[in-house]
C-alpha positions, 0 to 999 in steps of 0.5 A: 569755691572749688576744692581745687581753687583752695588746694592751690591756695594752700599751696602758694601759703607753703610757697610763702612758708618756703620762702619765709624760710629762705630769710634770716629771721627767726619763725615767730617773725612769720607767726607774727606777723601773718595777721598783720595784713587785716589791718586793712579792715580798718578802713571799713570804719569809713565805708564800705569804699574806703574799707575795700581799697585798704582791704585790697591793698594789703591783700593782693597777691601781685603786691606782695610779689612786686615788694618781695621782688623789689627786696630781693632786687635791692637786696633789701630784707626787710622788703623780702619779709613783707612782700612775703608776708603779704602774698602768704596772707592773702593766699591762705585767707583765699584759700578760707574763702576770702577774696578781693573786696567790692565796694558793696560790703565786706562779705562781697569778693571776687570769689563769691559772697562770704557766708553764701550756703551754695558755696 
């Protein structure tokens, strides 16, 4: 993956980073919970199929800005907070290098095959 891909990537984590800023919660919110969206790793344990739709739910960009979007709309908080969480979480683990899965298996992404050693 290209420097620049990555810079961008980082770039849209200090975008989540500001509007995590823009929320009335306390900075151990966000520390907390930017992890949390790899629980969708669990479904690995039912196959690679399973483990990719968990894993591509809770790590698409686009969904983390519908709820955010929709937080901010019905001026719900708390929609605000995991729609950010979702988007920063997964720009940053983009930025690492790890993209969208396939069905094939975990180190399988859009952005290549994790571990590769021409990356």
């Amino acid at each position: 993956m290209g420097k620049l891909i990555k810079i961008e990537e980082m770039l849209m984590f200090l975008l989540g980073i500001y509007l995590f800023s823009l929320l009335n919660y306390n900075w151990w919110w966000f520390a907390g919970l930017i992890l949390t969206p790899d629980i969708g790793m669990v479904g690995y344990l039912k196959g690679n199929r399973t483990g990719a739709i968990g894993y591509n739910l809770l790590h698409h960009k686009g969904i983390g800005i519908a709820i955010y979007l929709i937080g901010i709309y019905l001026s719900l908080p708390l929609c605000q907070l995991i729609g950010v969480i979702l988007f920063s979480h997964a720009s940053l683990d983009r930025a690492f290098g790890y993209g969208l899965k396939y069905d094939k298996g975990f180190k399988y992404t859009h952005l290549g095959e994790i571990g590769n050693a021409h990356e």
